[in-house]
N, C-alpha and C positions, 0 to 999 in steps of 0.2 A: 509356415510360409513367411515369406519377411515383407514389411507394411513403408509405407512412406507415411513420414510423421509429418505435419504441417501443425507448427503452430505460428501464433499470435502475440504480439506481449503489449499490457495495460503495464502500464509504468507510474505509476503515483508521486512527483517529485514534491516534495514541500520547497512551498519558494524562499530564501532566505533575507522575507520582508522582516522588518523590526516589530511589526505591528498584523494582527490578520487582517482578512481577506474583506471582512465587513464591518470590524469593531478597533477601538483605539485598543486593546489589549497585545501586553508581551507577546511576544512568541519562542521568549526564550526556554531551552530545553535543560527541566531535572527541577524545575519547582516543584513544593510541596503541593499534593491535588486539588483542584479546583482553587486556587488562588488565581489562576489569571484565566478566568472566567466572568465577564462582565457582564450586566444584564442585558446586553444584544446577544452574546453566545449561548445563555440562558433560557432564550425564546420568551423572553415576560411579556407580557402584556402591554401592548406598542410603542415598543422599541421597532425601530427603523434601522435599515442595515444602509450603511454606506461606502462605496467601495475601494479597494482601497491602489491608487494610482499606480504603485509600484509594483505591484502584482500584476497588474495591463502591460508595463513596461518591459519588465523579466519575459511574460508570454511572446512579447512579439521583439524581443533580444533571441528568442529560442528560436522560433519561428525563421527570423533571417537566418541566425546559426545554420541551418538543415535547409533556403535556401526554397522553404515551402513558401504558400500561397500566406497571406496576411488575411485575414479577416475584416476590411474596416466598417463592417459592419457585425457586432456580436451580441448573441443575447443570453441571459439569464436567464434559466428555467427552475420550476420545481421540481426534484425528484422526489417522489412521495413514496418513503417505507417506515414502518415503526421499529425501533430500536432503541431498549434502552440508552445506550450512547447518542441517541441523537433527539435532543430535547424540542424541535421545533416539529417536529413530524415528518420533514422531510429536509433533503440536501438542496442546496443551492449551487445550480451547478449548470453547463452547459450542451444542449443538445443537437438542435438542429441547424445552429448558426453559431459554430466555435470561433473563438479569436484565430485560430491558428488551422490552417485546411491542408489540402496535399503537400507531399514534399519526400524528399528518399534518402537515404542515410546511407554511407559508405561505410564496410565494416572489414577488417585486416582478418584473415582468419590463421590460424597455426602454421600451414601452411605455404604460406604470404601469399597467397589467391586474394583477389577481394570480392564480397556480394554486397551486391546494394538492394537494402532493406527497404520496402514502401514505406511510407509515415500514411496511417489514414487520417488524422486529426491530433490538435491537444487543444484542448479546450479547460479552460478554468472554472474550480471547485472549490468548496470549504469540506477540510476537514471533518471526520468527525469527531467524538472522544474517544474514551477507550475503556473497555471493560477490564476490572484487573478481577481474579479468582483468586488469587492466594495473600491479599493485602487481608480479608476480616477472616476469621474463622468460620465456615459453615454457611459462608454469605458471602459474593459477589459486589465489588464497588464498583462506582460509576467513578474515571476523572476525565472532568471537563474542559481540562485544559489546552488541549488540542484542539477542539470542539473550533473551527472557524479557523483554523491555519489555514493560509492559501497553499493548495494544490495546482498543479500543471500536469494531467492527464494525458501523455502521449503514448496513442494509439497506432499500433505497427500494422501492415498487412500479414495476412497468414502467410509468408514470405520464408520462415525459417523452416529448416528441413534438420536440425540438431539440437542436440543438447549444447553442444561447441559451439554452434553460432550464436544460439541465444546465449551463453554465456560472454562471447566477443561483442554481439550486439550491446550489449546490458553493461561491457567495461567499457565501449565507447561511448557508449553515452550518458556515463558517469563523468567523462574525460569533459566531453562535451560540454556537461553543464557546470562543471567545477571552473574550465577558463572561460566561459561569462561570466561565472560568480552568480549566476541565480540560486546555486543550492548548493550546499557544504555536502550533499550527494551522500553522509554516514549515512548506511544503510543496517549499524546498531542501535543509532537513534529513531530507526522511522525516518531519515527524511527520505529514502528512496526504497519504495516497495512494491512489488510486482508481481500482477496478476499474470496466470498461464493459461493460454485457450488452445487444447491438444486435441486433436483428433488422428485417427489414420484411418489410411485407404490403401486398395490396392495397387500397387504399381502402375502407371500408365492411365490412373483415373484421371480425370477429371472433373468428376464430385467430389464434394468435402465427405467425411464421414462425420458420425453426431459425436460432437467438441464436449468438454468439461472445461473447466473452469477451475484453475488450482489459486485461490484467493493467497494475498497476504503475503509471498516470500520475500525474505528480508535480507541474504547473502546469496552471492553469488556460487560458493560449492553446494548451498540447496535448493538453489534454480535447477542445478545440473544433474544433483539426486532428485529433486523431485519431478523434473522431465522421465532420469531413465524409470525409477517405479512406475508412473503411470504410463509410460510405454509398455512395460510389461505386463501391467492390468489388464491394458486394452486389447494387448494382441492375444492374452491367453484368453478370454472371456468370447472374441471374434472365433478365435480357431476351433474352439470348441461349439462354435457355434451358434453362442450367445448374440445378445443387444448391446450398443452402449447406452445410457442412459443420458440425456443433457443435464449434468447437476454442476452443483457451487460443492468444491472440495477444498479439505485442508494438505498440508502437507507437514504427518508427525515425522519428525529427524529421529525422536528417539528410536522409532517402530522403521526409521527409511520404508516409510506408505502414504501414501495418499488415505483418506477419507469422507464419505459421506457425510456434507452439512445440511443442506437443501436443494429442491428441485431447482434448476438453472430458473432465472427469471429473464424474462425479453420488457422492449422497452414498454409495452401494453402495459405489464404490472406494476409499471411507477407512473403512472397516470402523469408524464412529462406535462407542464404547461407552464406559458411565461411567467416569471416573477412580476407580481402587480407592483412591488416593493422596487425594485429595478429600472433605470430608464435603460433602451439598448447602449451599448458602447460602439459610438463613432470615430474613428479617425483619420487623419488626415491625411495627405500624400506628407506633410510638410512634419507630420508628427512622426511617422514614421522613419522619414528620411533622417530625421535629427538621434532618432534609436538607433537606426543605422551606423553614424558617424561614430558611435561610441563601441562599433563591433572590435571586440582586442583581435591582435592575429591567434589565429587558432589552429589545432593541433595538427592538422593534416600541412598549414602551408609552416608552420614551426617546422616539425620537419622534415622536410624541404631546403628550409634554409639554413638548419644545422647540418643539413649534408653538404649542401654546396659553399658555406661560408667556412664550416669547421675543418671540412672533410671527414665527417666520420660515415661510417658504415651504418645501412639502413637497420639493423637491429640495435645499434650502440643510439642513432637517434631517435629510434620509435621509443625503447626505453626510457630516454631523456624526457620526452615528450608525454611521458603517460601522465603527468601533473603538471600545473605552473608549477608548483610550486619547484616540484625539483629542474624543471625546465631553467628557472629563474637561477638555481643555487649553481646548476652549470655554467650558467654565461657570467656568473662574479667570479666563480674560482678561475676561471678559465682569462677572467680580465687580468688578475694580477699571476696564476701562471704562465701564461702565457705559449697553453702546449693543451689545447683541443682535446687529444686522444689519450695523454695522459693522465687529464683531469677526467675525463669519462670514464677511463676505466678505476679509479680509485673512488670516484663518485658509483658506480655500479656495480663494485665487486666489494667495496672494503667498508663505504658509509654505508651503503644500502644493507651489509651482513650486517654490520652491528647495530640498524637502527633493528633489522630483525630478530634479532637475537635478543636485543634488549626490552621490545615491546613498545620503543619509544617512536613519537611519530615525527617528521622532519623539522616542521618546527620547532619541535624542542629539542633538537638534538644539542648536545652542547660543544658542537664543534663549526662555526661559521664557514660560511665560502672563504673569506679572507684570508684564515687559518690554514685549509686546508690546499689555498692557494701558494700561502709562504712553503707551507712544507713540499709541495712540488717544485717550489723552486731551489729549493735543498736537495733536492733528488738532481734536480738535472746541472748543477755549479758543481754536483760530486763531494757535496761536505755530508752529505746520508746513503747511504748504499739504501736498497731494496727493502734488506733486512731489517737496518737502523729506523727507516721511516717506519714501519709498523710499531715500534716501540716507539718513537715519537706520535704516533698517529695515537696510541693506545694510552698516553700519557696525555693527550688534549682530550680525549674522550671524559677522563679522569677530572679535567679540568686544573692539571701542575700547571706549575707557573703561572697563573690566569690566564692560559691559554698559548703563551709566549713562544714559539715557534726555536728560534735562537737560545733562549734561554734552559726550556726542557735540553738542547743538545747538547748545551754545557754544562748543565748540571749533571746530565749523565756521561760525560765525557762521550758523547757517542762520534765524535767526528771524525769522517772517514779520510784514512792516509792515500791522497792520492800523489806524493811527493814521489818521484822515478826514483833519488838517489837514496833514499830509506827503506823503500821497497827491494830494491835492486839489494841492496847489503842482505836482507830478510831472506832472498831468493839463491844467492850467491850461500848462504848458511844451511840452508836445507839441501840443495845441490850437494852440498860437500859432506853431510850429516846421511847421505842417502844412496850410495854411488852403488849398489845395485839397483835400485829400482830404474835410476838413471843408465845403465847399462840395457835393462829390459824395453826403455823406453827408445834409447836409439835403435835397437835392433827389431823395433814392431813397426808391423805398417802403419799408415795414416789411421784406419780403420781402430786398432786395438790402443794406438795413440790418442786419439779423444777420452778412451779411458782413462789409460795411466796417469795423464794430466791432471785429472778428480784428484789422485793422491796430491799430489804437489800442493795445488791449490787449498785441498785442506789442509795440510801444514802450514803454509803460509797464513791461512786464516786464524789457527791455531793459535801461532807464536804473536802473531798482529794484535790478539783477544777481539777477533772480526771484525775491527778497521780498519784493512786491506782492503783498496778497491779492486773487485775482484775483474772487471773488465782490464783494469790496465796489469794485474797480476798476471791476466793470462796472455796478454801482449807481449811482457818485458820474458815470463818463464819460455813462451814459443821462440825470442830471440835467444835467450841463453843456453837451452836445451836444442837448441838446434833442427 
């Protein structure tokens, strides 16, 4: 029989503070283990945690972001479990009075339908460490270093009914937190990882079914696998007649399966209570208000106004918009192009394939807006055909001429003849080199005529060694040829 899936998603953002959540230590990612571990992340013996302001800041930049309820009043709680990686005996984190409360999330789906996702809370956490198995032989390491990174927990309602929405969910609100700048959102590094709470029911229910918990995934094509496996667990295990279990699962890629880690725990078995260490966090109308002021515009009203200011086409500006960053690279090239739809699509088809192909991320591409703004304007003065720009484009990639735009074109002689009266001789040579085909060609209809043209035109290109403009090639051959 077929099941409605209802799930949930715990999202774990690390905040992109300089320092953690409760201690003057790094938070920078790929030091050596346990170096940036100081004796507050440590748990010694009294040490005082202090908290740390930009972490409160980022939470309620999110918070306006989605439009949700503010908290100004929020408290720190202990969550008490034992865990090697967590040397204090329990998390410091928030439970029954989060900085950040309702609020709903608009999400674009494949389709271009949109659904709008509940938010139940995000509330602020510290990290914890990390267990590594394969750094000792035959032994398990602890590193510390994570241990106290500030977290921002946001909690979704059981709202998704796919693997496709939580996947769209999960790239919007990557989007999301990248144009505040609260989180670098790499989700290779750990800074974005996320819990799944899956259950199904039967159609038309209105009860939940008993949920699992798929802890830790850290890409988005294994949110997507590890929704459809344990849809599949669950619905075989029901039809035959089985239970499901409430447990905490993993999700192995190699095996595409979910597995059994522990029994699901509720909040009874972390004996939640306020932090003695903690005073609550207070804020203002006046402190909020000033967070506010600093909201950048963001992706939904971007655009928006790359539609109505650029004119482009709502999928040419959703794609511009799925990053600042690339958002940002469109409106410079587009400054000194001065041509909207054709910087998009050479930004979306031609920079986008070879940052892909190359592995490289846009920052570092080695091609500027500037750059690629001069060579669109080479494109549309008619000193580079179509063809010409991709060998100039592939020679800035290169990094020729330090980039030179002008220079690359003459060094390769690439510049195209759009002179009438050298063209016209070009054309006038092949006409007379060719007087069957030109026979075939007046005697066809329009129809087998768009063909026969292709010949011409390649010979002209031929003899030009392809700097023939081929748009005025075929203007001056439709005059000659009649």
């Amino acid at each position: 029989m077929s099941w409605e899936v209802v799930i949930g998603l715990e999202v774990h953002l690390q905040l992109a503070t300089e320092s953690k959540i409760f201690s003057g230590s790094s938070t920078r990612f790929g030091a050596e283990p346990n170096t940036q571990a100081s004796a507050v992340d440590l748990a010694m013996p009294g040490m005082l945690p202090v908290l740390n302001e930009q972490a409160v800041r980022y939470a309620v930049l999110f918070g306006l972001g989605i439009g949700a309820e503010i908290g100004q009043r929020s408290v720190f709680d202990r969550k008490n479990y034992f865990y090697p990686d967590l040397p204090k005996g329990y998390q410091i984190s928030q439970f029954e009075q989060p900085i950040v409360g309702r609020g709903s999330f608009a999400v674009t789906l494949a389709d271009g339908s949109t659904k709008t996702i509940g938010i139940t809370r995000a509330h602020l956490e510290e990290d914890a460490g990390k267990s590594l198995h394969d750094a000792i032989p035959n032994a398990s390491g602890i590193d510390l270093n994570r241990a106290g990174t500030p977290l921002l927990e946001i909690v979704s309602e059981p709202d998704i009914r796919s693997a496709e929405e939580a996947v769209a969910y999960l790239k919007t609100l990557h989007t999301l937190v990248t144009y505040l700048g609260i989180s670098d959102g790499d989700m290779s590094q750990g800074s974005m990882r996320c819990d799944i709470n899956l259950s199904l029911r039967k159609p038309g229910s209105t009860e939940f079914g008993t949920r699992t918990e798929i802890k830790n995934v850290n890409s988005f094509r294994f949110v997507e696998r590890a929704i459809a496996s344990e849809i599949e667990r669950q619905s075989d295990i029901l039809e035959e007649g089985g239970v499901i279990i409430q447990e905490t699962r993993l999700y192995d890629a190699e095996r595409d399966e979910t597995r059994s880690m522990r029994s699901k725990e509720v909040a009874n078995d972390y004996r939640y209570f306020p932090d003695p260490d903690l005073l609550p966090v207070e804020l203002s109308d006046a402190y909020i208000a000033e967070i506010a002021s600093t909201l950048p515009e963001l992706p939904d009203a971007k655009k928006a106004r790359f539609q109505a200011e650029y004119g482009l086409g709502e999928y040419d500006a959703s794609a511009l918009c799925d990053s600042q960053a690339l958002a940002q690279f469109f409106e410079l090239t587009t400054s000194r192009a001065k041509d909207p739809k054709l910087a998009a699509n050479w930004i979306l088809t031609d920079l986008l394939g070879q940052l892909n192909a190359s592995g490289v991320k846009l920052q570092d591409a080695p091609i500027q807006p500037e750059q690629l703004g001069h060579l669109i304007e080479r494109i549309k003065d008619n000193t580079l055909s179509s063809k010409m720009a991709k060998q100039v484009f592939e020679a800035l990639w290169q990094g020729e001429a330090q980039g030179n735009v002008d220079q690359i074109i003459e060094a390769r002689g690439l510049k195209q003849v759009s002179d009438s009266g050298a063209l016209e001789a070009l054309i006038n040579e092949v006409v007379a080199n060719n007087p069957e085909q030109v026979a075939q060609y007046q005697a066809a209809d329009d129809g087998k005529r768009k063909k026969l043209i292709g010949f011409f035109v390649g010979q002209i290109m031929k003899a030009s060694k392809g700097q023939a403009n081929p748009q005025l090639v075929n203007q001056l051959l439709n005059k000659t040829l009649g």
